[in-house]
C-alpha positions in Angstrom: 0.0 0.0 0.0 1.5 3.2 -1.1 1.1 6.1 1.3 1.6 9.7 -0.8 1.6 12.6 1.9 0.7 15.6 -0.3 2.3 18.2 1.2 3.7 22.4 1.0 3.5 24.4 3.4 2.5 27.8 1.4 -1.1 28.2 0.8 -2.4 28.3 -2.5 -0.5 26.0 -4.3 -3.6 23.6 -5.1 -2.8 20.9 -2.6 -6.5 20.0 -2.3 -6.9 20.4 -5.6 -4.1 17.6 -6.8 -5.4 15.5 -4.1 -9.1 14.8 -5.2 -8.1 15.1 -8.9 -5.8 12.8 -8.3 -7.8 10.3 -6.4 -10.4 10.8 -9.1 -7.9 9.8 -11.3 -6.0 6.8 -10.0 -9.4 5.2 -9.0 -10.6 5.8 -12.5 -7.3 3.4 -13.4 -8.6 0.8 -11.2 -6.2 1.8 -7.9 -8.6 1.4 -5.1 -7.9 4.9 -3.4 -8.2 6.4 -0.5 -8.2 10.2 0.5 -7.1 11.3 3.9 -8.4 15.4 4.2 -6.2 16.2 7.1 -7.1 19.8 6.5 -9.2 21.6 8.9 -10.7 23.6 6.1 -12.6 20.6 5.1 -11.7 22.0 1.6 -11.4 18.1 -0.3 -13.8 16.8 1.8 -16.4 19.3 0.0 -14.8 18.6 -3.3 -15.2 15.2 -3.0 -19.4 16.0 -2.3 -18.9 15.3 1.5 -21.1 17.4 3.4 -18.5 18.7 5.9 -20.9 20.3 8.4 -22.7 17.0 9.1 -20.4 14.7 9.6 -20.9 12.5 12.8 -17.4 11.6 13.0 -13.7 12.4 10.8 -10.4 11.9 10.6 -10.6 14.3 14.0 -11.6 11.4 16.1 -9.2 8.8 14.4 -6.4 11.1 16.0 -7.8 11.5 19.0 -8.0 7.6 19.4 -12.0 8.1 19.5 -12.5 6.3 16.3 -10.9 3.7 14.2 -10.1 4.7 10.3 -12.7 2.4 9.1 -15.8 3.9 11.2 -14.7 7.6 9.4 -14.3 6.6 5.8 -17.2 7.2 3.6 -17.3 7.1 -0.1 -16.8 9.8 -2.6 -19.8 8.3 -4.7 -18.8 10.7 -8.0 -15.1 10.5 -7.3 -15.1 6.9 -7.2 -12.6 6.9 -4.5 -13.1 6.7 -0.5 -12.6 9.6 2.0 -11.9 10.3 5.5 -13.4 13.3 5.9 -12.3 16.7 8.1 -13.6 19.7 9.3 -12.8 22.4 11.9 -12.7 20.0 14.6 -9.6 19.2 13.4 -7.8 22.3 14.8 -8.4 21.4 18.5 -6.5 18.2 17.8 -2.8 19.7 18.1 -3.6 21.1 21.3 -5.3 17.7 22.6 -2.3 15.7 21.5 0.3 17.8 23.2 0.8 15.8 26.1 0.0 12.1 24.6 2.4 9.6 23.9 3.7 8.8 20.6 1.3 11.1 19.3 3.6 11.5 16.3 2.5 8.0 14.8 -1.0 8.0 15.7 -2.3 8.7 11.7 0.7 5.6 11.0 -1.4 3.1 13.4 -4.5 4.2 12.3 -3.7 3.7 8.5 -1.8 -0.1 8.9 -4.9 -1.6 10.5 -6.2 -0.9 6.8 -3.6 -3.2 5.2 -4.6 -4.4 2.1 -7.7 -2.8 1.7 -6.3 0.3 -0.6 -3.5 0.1 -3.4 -3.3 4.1 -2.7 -3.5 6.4 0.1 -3.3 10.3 -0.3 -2.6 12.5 2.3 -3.9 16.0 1.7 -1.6 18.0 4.1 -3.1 21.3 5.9 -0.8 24.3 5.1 1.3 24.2 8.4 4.5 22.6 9.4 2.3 21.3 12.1 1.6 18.2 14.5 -0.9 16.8 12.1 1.7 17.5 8.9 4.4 15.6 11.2 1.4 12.7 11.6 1.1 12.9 7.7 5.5 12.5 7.1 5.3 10.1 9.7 2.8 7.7 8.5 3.5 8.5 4.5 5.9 6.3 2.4 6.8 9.0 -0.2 6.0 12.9 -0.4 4.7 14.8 -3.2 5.1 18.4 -3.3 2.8 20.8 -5.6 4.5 24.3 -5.9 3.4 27.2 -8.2 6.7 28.3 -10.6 6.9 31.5 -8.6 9.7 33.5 -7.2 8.9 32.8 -3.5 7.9 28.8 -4.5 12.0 27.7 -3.9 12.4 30.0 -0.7 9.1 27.7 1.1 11.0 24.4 -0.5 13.9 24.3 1.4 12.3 24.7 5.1 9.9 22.0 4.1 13.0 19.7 2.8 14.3 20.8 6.0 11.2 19.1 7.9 11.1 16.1 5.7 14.9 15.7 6.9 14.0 15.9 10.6 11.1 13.2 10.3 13.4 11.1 8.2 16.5 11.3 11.3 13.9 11.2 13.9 10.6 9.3 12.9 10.1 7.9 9.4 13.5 7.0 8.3 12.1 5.1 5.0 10.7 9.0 4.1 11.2 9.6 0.3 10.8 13.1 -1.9 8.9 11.3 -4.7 8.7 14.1 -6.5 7.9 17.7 -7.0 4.5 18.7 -9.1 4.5 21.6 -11.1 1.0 23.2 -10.7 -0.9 26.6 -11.8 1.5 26.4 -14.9 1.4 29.1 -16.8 3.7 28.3 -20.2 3.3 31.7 -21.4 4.6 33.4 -18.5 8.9 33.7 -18.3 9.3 33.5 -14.7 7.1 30.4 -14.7 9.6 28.5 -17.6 12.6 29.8 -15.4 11.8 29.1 -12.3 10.4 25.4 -13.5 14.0 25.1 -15.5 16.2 25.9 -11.9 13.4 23.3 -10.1 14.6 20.6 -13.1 18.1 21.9 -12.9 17.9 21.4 -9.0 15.9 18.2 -8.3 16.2 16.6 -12.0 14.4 13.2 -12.0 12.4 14.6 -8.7 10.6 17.1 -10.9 7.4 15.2 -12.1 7.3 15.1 -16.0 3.1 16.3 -15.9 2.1 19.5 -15.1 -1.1 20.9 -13.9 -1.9 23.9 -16.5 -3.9 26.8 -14.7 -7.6 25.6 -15.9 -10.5 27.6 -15.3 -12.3 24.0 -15.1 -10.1 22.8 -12.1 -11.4 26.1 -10.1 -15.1 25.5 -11.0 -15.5 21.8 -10.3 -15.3 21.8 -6.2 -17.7 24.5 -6.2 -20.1 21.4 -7.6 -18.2 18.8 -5.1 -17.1 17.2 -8.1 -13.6 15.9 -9.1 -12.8 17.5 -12.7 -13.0 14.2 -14.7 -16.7 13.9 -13.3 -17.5 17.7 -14.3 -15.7 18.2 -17.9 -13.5 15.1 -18.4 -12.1 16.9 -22.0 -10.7 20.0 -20.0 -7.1 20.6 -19.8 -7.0 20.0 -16.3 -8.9 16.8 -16.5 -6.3 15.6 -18.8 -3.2 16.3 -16.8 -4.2 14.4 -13.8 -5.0 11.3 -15.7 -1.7 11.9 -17.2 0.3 12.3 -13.3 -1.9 9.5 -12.4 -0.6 7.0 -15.2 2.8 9.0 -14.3 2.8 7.8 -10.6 2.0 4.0 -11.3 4.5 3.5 -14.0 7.1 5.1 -11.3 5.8 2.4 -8.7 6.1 -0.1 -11.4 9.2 0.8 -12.4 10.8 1.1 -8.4 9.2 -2.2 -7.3 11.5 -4.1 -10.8 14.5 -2.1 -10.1 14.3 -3.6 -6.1 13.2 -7.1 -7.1 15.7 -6.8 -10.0 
Protein backbone atom coordinates (compact mmCIF):
# COMPACT_ATOMS: atom_id res chain seq x y z
CA UNK A 1 0.00 0.00 0.00
CA UNK A 2 1.55 3.17 -1.15
CA UNK A 3 1.12 6.08 1.25
CA UNK A 4 1.61 9.72 -0.79
CA UNK A 5 1.56 12.56 1.91
CA UNK A 6 0.68 15.63 -0.28
CA UNK A 7 2.34 18.25 1.16
CA UNK A 8 3.72 22.42 0.99
CA UNK A 9 3.51 24.41 3.43
CA UNK A 10 2.47 27.75 1.38
CA UNK A 11 -1.12 28.16 0.81
CA UNK A 12 -2.39 28.26 -2.47
CA UNK A 13 -0.50 25.99 -4.34
CA UNK A 14 -3.57 23.62 -5.10
CA UNK A 15 -2.75 20.88 -2.60
CA UNK A 16 -6.47 20.01 -2.30
CA UNK A 17 -6.94 20.35 -5.63
CA UNK A 18 -4.08 17.62 -6.78
CA UNK A 19 -5.41 15.51 -4.12
CA UNK A 20 -9.12 14.78 -5.16
CA UNK A 21 -8.15 15.05 -8.93
CA UNK A 22 -5.78 12.77 -8.29
CA UNK A 23 -7.82 10.28 -6.42
CA UNK A 24 -10.38 10.84 -9.06
CA UNK A 25 -7.92 9.85 -11.29
CA UNK A 26 -5.99 6.77 -9.99
CA UNK A 27 -9.44 5.25 -8.99
CA UNK A 28 -10.56 5.82 -12.45
CA UNK A 29 -7.25 3.37 -13.42
CA UNK A 30 -8.59 0.81 -11.23
CA UNK A 31 -6.25 1.80 -7.86
CA UNK A 32 -8.62 1.43 -5.08
CA UNK A 33 -7.91 4.89 -3.44
CA UNK A 34 -8.23 6.41 -0.47
CA UNK A 35 -8.15 10.23 0.46
CA UNK A 36 -7.11 11.33 3.88
CA UNK A 37 -8.40 15.41 4.16
CA UNK A 38 -6.22 16.23 7.10
CA UNK A 39 -7.07 19.78 6.48
CA UNK A 40 -9.22 21.59 8.94
CA UNK A 41 -10.66 23.58 6.14
CA UNK A 42 -12.56 20.58 5.10
CA UNK A 43 -11.65 22.04 1.57
CA UNK A 44 -11.37 18.11 -0.33
CA UNK A 45 -13.85 16.76 1.81
CA UNK A 46 -16.35 19.34 -0.02
CA UNK A 47 -14.80 18.58 -3.33
CA UNK A 48 -15.23 15.23 -3.02
CA UNK A 49 -19.35 15.96 -2.27
CA UNK A 50 -18.88 15.27 1.52
CA UNK A 51 -21.05 17.38 3.42
CA UNK A 52 -18.47 18.68 5.93
CA UNK A 53 -20.92 20.33 8.39
CA UNK A 54 -22.68 16.98 9.06
CA UNK A 55 -20.44 14.68 9.63
CA UNK A 56 -20.88 12.47 12.79
CA UNK A 57 -17.44 11.65 13.00
CA UNK A 58 -13.72 12.40 10.75
CA UNK A 59 -10.41 11.93 10.58
CA UNK A 60 -10.60 14.32 13.97
CA UNK A 61 -11.60 11.42 16.06
CA UNK A 62 -9.23 8.83 14.38
CA UNK A 63 -6.43 11.11 16.00
CA UNK A 64 -7.80 11.54 19.00
CA UNK A 65 -7.98 7.59 19.39
CA UNK A 66 -11.97 8.07 19.51
CA UNK A 67 -12.47 6.26 16.32
CA UNK A 68 -10.88 3.75 14.22
CA UNK A 69 -10.07 4.71 10.33
CA UNK A 70 -12.73 2.41 9.10
CA UNK A 71 -15.77 3.86 11.18
CA UNK A 72 -14.73 7.60 9.38
CA UNK A 73 -14.33 6.57 5.76
CA UNK A 74 -17.22 7.21 3.65
CA UNK A 75 -17.27 7.06 -0.13
CA UNK A 76 -16.79 9.80 -2.63
CA UNK A 77 -19.81 8.31 -4.75
CA UNK A 78 -18.84 10.72 -8.04
CA UNK A 79 -15.05 10.45 -7.31
CA UNK A 80 -15.11 6.94 -7.21
CA UNK A 81 -12.62 6.86 -4.46
CA UNK A 82 -13.09 6.72 -0.48
CA UNK A 83 -12.59 9.64 1.96
CA UNK A 84 -11.92 10.25 5.54
CA UNK A 85 -13.43 13.32 5.90
CA UNK A 86 -12.29 16.73 8.05
CA UNK A 87 -13.60 19.75 9.32
CA UNK A 88 -12.82 22.41 11.90
CA UNK A 89 -12.74 20.02 14.57
CA UNK A 90 -9.55 19.19 13.39
CA UNK A 91 -7.77 22.29 14.83
CA UNK A 92 -8.38 21.42 18.50
CA UNK A 93 -6.46 18.19 17.76
CA UNK A 94 -2.78 19.72 18.07
CA UNK A 95 -3.63 21.07 21.32
CA UNK A 96 -5.32 17.72 22.58
CA UNK A 97 -2.34 15.68 21.49
CA UNK A 98 0.35 17.79 23.23
CA UNK A 99 0.82 15.84 26.10
CA UNK A 100 -0.02 12.07 24.58
CA UNK A 101 2.35 9.63 23.92
CA UNK A 102 3.69 8.80 20.56
CA UNK A 103 1.32 11.11 19.31
CA UNK A 104 3.62 11.52 16.30
CA UNK A 105 2.46 8.01 14.80
CA UNK A 106 -0.95 8.01 15.65
CA UNK A 107 -2.26 8.67 11.67
CA UNK A 108 0.73 5.57 11.04
CA UNK A 109 -1.36 3.13 13.41
CA UNK A 110 -4.51 4.15 12.34
CA UNK A 111 -3.74 3.72 8.45
CA UNK A 112 -1.84 -0.12 8.95
CA UNK A 113 -4.94 -1.62 10.50
CA UNK A 114 -6.25 -0.88 6.82
CA UNK A 115 -3.62 -3.16 5.17
CA UNK A 116 -4.60 -4.44 2.12
CA UNK A 117 -7.72 -2.81 1.69
CA UNK A 118 -6.31 0.35 -0.62
CA UNK A 119 -3.53 0.05 -3.37
CA UNK A 120 -3.34 4.13 -2.67
CA UNK A 121 -3.48 6.40 0.14
CA UNK A 122 -3.33 10.28 -0.32
CA UNK A 123 -2.60 12.46 2.30
CA UNK A 124 -3.93 16.02 1.71
CA UNK A 125 -1.63 18.04 4.09
CA UNK A 126 -3.08 21.27 5.91
CA UNK A 127 -0.79 24.32 5.14
CA UNK A 128 1.28 24.15 8.39
CA UNK A 129 4.52 22.60 9.40
CA UNK A 130 2.27 21.31 12.13
CA UNK A 131 1.64 18.23 14.46
CA UNK A 132 -0.85 16.75 12.14
CA UNK A 133 1.74 17.52 8.91
CA UNK A 134 4.36 15.62 11.15
CA UNK A 135 1.38 12.71 11.59
CA UNK A 136 1.11 12.86 7.75
CA UNK A 137 5.52 12.52 7.13
CA UNK A 138 5.29 10.06 9.67
CA UNK A 139 2.77 7.65 8.50
CA UNK A 140 3.47 8.45 4.51
CA UNK A 141 5.88 6.25 2.40
CA UNK A 142 6.78 9.00 -0.24
CA UNK A 143 6.03 12.93 -0.40
CA UNK A 144 4.69 14.78 -3.17
CA UNK A 145 5.08 18.38 -3.32
CA UNK A 146 2.80 20.77 -5.56
CA UNK A 147 4.49 24.33 -5.92
CA UNK A 148 3.42 27.19 -8.20
CA UNK A 149 6.66 28.29 -10.64
CA UNK A 150 6.88 31.50 -8.57
CA UNK A 151 9.70 33.53 -7.22
CA UNK A 152 8.85 32.83 -3.47
CA UNK A 153 7.93 28.82 -4.46
CA UNK A 154 11.98 27.68 -3.89
CA UNK A 155 12.42 29.97 -0.71
CA UNK A 156 9.13 27.73 1.08
CA UNK A 157 10.97 24.40 -0.48
CA UNK A 158 13.89 24.27 1.42
CA UNK A 159 12.27 24.72 5.05
CA UNK A 160 9.88 21.99 4.10
CA UNK A 161 13.05 19.72 2.79
CA UNK A 162 14.30 20.81 5.97
CA UNK A 163 11.20 19.09 7.87
CA UNK A 164 11.10 16.09 5.69
CA UNK A 165 14.86 15.71 6.92
CA UNK A 166 14.01 15.86 10.59
CA UNK A 167 11.15 13.24 10.32
CA UNK A 168 13.38 11.14 8.20
CA UNK A 169 16.48 11.32 11.27
CA UNK A 170 13.85 11.19 13.93
CA UNK A 171 10.61 9.29 12.89
CA UNK A 172 10.15 7.90 9.38
CA UNK A 173 13.50 7.02 8.32
CA UNK A 174 12.10 5.07 4.98
CA UNK A 175 10.74 9.01 4.15
CA UNK A 176 11.24 9.62 0.35
CA UNK A 177 10.81 13.06 -1.94
CA UNK A 178 8.92 11.29 -4.74
CA UNK A 179 8.71 14.11 -6.53
CA UNK A 180 7.89 17.72 -6.97
CA UNK A 181 4.53 18.71 -9.14
CA UNK A 182 4.50 21.63 -11.07
CA UNK A 183 1.00 23.17 -10.71
CA UNK A 184 -0.94 26.59 -11.80
CA UNK A 185 1.50 26.40 -14.93
CA UNK A 186 1.43 29.08 -16.80
CA UNK A 187 3.72 28.30 -20.21
CA UNK A 188 3.30 31.66 -21.37
CA UNK A 189 4.58 33.44 -18.46
CA UNK A 190 8.91 33.68 -18.31
CA UNK A 191 9.33 33.48 -14.75
CA UNK A 192 7.15 30.39 -14.70
CA UNK A 193 9.63 28.51 -17.60
CA UNK A 194 12.62 29.76 -15.44
CA UNK A 195 11.82 29.06 -12.31
CA UNK A 196 10.39 25.40 -13.50
CA UNK A 197 13.99 25.15 -15.49
CA UNK A 198 16.24 25.94 -11.88
CA UNK A 199 13.38 23.29 -10.14
CA UNK A 200 14.60 20.63 -13.09
CA UNK A 201 18.08 21.89 -12.88
CA UNK A 202 17.90 21.45 -9.02
CA UNK A 203 15.95 18.22 -8.33
CA UNK A 204 16.23 16.64 -11.99
CA UNK A 205 14.40 13.24 -11.97
CA UNK A 206 12.38 14.56 -8.68
CA UNK A 207 10.60 17.09 -10.91
CA UNK A 208 7.35 15.19 -12.08
CA UNK A 209 7.32 15.06 -15.98
CA UNK A 210 3.10 16.30 -15.91
CA UNK A 211 2.14 19.46 -15.11
CA UNK A 212 -1.05 20.90 -13.93
CA UNK A 213 -1.92 23.92 -16.45
CA UNK A 214 -3.86 26.82 -14.66
CA UNK A 215 -7.58 25.58 -15.95
CA UNK A 216 -10.46 27.63 -15.28
CA UNK A 217 -12.30 24.04 -15.11
CA UNK A 218 -10.08 22.78 -12.12
CA UNK A 219 -11.43 26.06 -10.13
CA UNK A 220 -15.09 25.52 -11.03
CA UNK A 221 -15.48 21.84 -10.25
CA UNK A 222 -15.28 21.83 -6.18
CA UNK A 223 -17.70 24.51 -6.23
CA UNK A 224 -20.14 21.36 -7.58
CA UNK A 225 -18.25 18.79 -5.10
CA UNK A 226 -17.08 17.24 -8.12
CA UNK A 227 -13.57 15.93 -9.10
CA UNK A 228 -12.79 17.50 -12.74
CA UNK A 229 -12.99 14.22 -14.72
CA UNK A 230 -16.69 13.90 -13.28
CA UNK A 231 -17.50 17.72 -14.30
CA UNK A 232 -15.66 18.18 -17.86
CA UNK A 233 -13.47 15.13 -18.36
CA UNK A 234 -12.09 16.93 -22.04
CA UNK A 235 -10.73 19.98 -19.99
CA UNK A 236 -7.14 20.58 -19.76
CA UNK A 237 -7.01 19.97 -16.25
CA UNK A 238 -8.85 16.76 -16.46
CA UNK A 239 -6.34 15.56 -18.85
CA UNK A 240 -3.22 16.33 -16.78
CA UNK A 241 -4.22 14.37 -13.79
CA UNK A 242 -5.02 11.35 -15.67
CA UNK A 243 -1.69 11.89 -17.16
CA UNK A 244 0.29 12.33 -13.35
CA UNK A 245 -1.90 9.50 -12.44
CA UNK A 246 -0.57 6.96 -15.18
CA UNK A 247 2.83 8.99 -14.26
CA UNK A 248 2.81 7.75 -10.61
CA UNK A 249 1.99 3.97 -11.26
CA UNK A 250 4.48 3.45 -14.02
CA UNK A 251 7.09 5.07 -11.33
CA UNK A 252 5.84 2.41 -8.75
CA UNK A 253 6.10 -0.14 -11.38
CA UNK A 254 9.25 0.82 -12.41
CA UNK A 255 10.79 1.12 -8.39
CA UNK A 256 9.25 -2.16 -7.31
CA UNK A 257 11.54 -4.10 -10.79
CA UNK A 258 14.53 -2.11 -10.11
CA UNK A 259 14.29 -3.61 -6.12
CA UNK A 260 13.23 -7.14 -7.07
CA UNK A 261 15.66 -6.83 -10.05
Amino acid sequence: MKILAITNQKGGVGKTTTCVNLAASLANLGKRVLLIDLDPQGNASTGSGVDKAHLKSSIYHVLIGAKSLKDVVVSSERGGFDIAPSNRELAGAEVELVNELARENRLKVAIAKLAGTYDMVLLDCPPALNLVTVNALTAANAVMIPMQCEYYALEGLSDLVNTIKKVRAHLNPTLEIEGLLRTLFDSRNMLSQQVSAQLISHFGEKVYKTVIPRNIRLAEAPSYGLPVLNYDKSSKGAVAYLELAREIITKEITGKEKKHG
